[in-house]
C-alpha positions in Angstrom: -41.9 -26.5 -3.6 -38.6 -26.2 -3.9 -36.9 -22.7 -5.0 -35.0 -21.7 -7.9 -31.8 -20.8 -6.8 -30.6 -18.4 -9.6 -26.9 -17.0 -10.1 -26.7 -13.6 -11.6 -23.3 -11.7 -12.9 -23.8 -8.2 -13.3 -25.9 -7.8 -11.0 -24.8 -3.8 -11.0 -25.1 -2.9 -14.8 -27.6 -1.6 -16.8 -29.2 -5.0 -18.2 -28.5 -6.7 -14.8 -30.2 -4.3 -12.4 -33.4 -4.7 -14.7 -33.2 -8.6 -14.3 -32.8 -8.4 -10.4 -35.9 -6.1 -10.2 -37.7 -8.7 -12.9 -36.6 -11.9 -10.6 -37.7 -9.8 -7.7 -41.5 -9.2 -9.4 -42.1 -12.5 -10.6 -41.4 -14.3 -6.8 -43.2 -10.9 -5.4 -46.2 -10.6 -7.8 -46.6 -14.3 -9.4 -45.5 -16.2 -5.9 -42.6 -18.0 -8.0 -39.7 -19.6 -5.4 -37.1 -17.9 -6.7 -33.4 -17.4 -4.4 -31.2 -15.0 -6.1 -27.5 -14.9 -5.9 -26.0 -12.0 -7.2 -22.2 -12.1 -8.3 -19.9 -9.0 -8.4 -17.5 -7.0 -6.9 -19.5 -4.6 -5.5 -22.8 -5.5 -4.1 -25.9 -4.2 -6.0 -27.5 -1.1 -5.0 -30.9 -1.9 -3.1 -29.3 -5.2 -2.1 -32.8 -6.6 -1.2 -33.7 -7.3 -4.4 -31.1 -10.3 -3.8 -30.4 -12.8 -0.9 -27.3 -13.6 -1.3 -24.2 -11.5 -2.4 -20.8 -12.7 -3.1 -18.0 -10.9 -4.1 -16.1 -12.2 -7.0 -14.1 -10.8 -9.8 -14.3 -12.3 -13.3 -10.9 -10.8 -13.9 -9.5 -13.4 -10.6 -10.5 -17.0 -11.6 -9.6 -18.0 -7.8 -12.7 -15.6 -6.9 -15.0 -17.9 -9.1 -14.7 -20.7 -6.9 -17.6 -22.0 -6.0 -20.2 -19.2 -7.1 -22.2 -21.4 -8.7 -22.6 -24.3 -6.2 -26.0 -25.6 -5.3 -27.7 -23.1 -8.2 -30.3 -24.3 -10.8 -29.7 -21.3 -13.4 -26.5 -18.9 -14.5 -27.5 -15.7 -16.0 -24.1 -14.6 -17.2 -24.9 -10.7 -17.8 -21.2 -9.2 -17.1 -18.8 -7.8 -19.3 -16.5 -5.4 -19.6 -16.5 -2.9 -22.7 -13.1 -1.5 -22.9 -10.2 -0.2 -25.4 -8.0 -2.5 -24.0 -7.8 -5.8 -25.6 -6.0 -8.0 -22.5 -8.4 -6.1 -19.8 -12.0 -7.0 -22.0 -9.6 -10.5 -22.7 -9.0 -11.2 -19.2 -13.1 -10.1 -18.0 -14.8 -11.7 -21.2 -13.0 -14.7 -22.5 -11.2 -16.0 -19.5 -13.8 -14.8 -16.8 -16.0 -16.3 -19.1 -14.4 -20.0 -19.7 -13.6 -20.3 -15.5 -17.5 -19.2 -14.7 -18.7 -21.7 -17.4 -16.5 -24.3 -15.8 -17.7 -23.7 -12.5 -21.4 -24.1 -13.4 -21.0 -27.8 -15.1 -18.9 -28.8 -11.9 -22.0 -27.6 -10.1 -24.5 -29.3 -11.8 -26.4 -26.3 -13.3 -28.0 -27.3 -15.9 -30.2 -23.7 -17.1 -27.7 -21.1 -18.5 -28.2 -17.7 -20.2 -25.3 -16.0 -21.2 -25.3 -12.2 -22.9 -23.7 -11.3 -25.6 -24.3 -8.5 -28.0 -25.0 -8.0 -32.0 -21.7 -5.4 -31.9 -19.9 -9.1 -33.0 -21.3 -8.6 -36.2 -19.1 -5.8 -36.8 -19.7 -2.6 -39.8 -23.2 -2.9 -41.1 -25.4 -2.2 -42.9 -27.8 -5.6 -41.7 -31.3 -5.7 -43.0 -33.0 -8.7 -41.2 -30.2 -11.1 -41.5 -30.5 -14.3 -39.6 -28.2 -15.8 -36.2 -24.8 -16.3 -38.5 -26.7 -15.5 -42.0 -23.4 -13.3 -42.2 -19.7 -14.0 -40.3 -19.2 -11.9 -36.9 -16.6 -9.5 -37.8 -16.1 -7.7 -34.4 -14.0 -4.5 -34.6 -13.3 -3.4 -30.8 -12.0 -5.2 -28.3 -15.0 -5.3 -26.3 -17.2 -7.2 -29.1 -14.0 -9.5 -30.3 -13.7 -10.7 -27.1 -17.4 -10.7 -26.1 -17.3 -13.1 -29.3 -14.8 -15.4 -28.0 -16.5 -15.6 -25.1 -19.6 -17.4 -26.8 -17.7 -20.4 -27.9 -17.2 -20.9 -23.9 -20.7 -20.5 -22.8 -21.9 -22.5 -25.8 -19.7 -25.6 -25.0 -21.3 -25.2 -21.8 -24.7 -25.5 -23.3 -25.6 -21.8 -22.4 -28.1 -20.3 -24.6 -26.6 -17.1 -25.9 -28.3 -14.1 -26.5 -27.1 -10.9 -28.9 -29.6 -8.2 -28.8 -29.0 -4.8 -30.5 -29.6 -1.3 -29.0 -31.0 -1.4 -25.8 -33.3 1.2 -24.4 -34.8 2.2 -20.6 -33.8 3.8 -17.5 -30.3 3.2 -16.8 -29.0 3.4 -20.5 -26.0 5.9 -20.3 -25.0 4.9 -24.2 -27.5 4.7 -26.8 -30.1 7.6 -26.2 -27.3 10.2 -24.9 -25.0 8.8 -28.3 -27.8 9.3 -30.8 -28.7 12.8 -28.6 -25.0 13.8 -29.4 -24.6 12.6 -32.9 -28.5 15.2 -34.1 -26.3 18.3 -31.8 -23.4 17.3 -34.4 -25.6 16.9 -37.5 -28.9 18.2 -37.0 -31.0 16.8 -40.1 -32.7 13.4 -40.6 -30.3 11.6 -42.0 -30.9 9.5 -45.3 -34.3 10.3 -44.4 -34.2 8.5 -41.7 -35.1 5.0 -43.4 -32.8 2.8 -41.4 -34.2 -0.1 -39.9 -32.7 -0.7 -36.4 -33.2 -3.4 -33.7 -34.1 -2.1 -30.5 -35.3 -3.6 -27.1 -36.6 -1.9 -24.6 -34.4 -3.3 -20.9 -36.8 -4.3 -18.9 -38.3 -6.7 -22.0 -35.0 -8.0 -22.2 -34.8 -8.5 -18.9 -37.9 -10.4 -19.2 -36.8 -12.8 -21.9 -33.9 -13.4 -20.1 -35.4 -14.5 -17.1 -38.3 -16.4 -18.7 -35.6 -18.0 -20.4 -33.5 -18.7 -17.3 -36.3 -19.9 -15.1 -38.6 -22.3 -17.6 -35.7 -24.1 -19.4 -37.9 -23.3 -22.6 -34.7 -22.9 -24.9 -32.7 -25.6 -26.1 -29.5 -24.7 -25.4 -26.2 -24.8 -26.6 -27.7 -21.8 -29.3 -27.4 -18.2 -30.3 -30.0 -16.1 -30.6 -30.9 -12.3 -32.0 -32.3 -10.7 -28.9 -34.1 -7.6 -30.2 -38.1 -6.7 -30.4 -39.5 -8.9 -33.6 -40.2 -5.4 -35.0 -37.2 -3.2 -36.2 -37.8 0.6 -35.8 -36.7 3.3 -38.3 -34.6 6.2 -37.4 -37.0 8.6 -38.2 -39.7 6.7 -35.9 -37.4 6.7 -33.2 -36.0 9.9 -33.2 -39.9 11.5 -33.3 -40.3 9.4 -30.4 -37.5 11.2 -28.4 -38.8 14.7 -29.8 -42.2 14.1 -28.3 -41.3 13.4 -24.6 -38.6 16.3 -24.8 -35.2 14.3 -25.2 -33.8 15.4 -28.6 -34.9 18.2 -31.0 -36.6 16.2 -34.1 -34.9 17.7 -37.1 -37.3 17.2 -40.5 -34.4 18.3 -43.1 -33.4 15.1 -44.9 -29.1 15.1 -45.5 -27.9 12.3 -47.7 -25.8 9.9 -45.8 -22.5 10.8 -47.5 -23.0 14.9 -46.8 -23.8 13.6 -43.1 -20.5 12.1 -42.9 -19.2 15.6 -43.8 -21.0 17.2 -41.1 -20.1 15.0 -38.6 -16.6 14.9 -39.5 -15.8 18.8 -38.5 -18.4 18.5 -35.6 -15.5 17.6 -33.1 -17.8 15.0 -31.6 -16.2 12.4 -29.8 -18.2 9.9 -31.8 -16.7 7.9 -34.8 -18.1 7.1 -37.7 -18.6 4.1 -37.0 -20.9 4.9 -34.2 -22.7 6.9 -36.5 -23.5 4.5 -38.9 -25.2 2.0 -36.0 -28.2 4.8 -36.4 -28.0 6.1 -39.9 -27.4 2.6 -41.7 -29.7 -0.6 -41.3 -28.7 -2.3 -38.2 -31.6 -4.9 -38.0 -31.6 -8.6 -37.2 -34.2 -11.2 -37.2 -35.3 -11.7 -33.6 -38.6 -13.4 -34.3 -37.8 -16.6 -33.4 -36.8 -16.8 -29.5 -39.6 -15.2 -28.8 -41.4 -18.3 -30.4 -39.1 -20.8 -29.4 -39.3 -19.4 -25.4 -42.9 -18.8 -25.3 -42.7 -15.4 -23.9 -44.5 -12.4 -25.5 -42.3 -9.9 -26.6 -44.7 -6.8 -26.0 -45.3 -3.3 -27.5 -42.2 -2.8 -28.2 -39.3 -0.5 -27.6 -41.0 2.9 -28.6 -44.1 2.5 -27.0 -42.3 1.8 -23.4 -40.1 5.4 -24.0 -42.4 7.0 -21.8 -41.0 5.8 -18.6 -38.2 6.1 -19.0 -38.5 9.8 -20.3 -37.3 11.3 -17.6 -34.6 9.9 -16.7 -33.4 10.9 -19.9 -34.2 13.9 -19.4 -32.0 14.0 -16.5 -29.2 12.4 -17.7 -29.0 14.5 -20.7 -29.6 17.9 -18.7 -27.1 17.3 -16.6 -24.7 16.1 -18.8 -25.0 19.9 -21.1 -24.7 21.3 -17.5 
């Protein structure tokens, strides 16, 4: 049988790493002929769990040459989330479009590109459908992660935009939300927002089951998050009970929680803020249909391996 030979970008990050160790169980544990290709510009730590590395740079078209030749599947996972609109421009939108270009000149004809829910911009969302509302991006990271979707979808990609994503390796949401109870220590609004979480190694799952069987259309977005949204309060008692946050049971009104957080002197905006203590849901049921894969537990009930690691990050981090 013939292998899959599969191209990954970002191999390095966070959601990337998780796919290489997912592409790595499936041919170890299932026997599946996969060949795995990862693209970067540094090669990925534990390089085994790839065969081939080549270094490229989605910032230098002229590095893209020929990445893709000979592959069956593109998981385009890399992006660059930055202030600076012409650096995210040049990584996301233009690294993008010359990667996208490369894989139809090569034939592939399986491609998952990731994107993120950020495009939607200020909530609150309450189970809104793929474009139910108009993306409204408000950093330069999600505007042109955005931009970069009409490029992979003209080349038939199937794009993904998940919400918050959990799991070892996550140096954003857990240590954010960890920072935001130090600044205002109460559960805010009661905690009754509804938020769309995926644990990373189900991600990484979907993405590969997606990349591997072909089982999406293409050419489509898609909401990327566990079918079941998670309140606030649930997820912040989840944290308390393996030892990463303090649970605070004091309810504070959302706009007296502004207040608070205001004269913390937390680096963290507002904006931020709101991503937790407003509804920040989206209706992900469907790709879990459409792809045939099982979406699992979910989010909260997978916290307990990455607990420490948490743990860690956040000790050393007060230290």
């Amino acid at each position: 049988m013939r292998a899959d030979r599969v191209v990954v970008t970002g191999a390095t990050g966070f959601i990337g790493s998780a796919v290489l160790r997912e592409l790595r169980r499936l041919r170890e544990e299932r026997g599946d002929a996969i060949v795995v290709r990862a693209v970067g510009r540094r090669p990925p730590a534990g390089l085994s769990h790839a065969d081939e590395w080549i270094d490229a740079d989605l910032a230098d078209p002229c590095t893209l040459t020929g990445v893709c030749d000979g592959a069956d599947v593109l998981l385009h996972l890399a992006a660059l989330v930055a202030a600076e609109e012409e650096s995210c421009a040049a990584v996301n939108v233009r690294g993008t479009e010359t990667l996208m270009a490369e894989a139809i000149r090569a034939g592939v004809d399986r491609l998952v590109h990731l994107s993120t829910a950020a495009v939607y911009g200020l909530g609150p969302y309450a189970g809104i459908a793929v474009d139910e509302v108009v993306p409204a991006p408000v950093s330069a990271a999600s505007r042109t992660r955005l931009a970069a979707e009409a490029h992979a979808l003209a080349a038939g990609a199937d794009v993904l935009r998940p919400g918050l994503v959990l799991g070892t390796g996550d140096r954003w949401v857990v240590p954010a939300l960890a920072e935001l109870l130090r600044s205002v220590p109460a559960l805010w609004d009661g905690g009754r927002a509804r938020i769309s979480l995926i644990e990373v190694e189900d991600l990484a799952r979907l993405i590969a089951h997606a990349g591997l069987t072909g089982a999406l259309p293409g050419g489509r977005i898609w909401h990327a998050g566990h079918p079941e949204p998670v309140t606030l309060a649930a997820l912040v008692d989840a944290l308390a009970l393996e030892g990463i946050v303090a649970a605070p049971k004091q309810p504070l009104p959302l706009a007296d929680c502004l207040k608070q957080l205001g004269a913390s002197g937390t680096r963290l905006s507002s904006r931020q803020f709101s991503l937790f203590a407003e509804d920040f849901w989206f209706d992900s049921r469907e790709i879990w249909r459409a792809a045939d894969c099982p979406a699992g537990p979910g989010p909260l009930d997978r916290l307990a391996s990455s607990a420490q690691w948490y743990r860690d990050l956040l000790k050393g981090r007060a230290a």
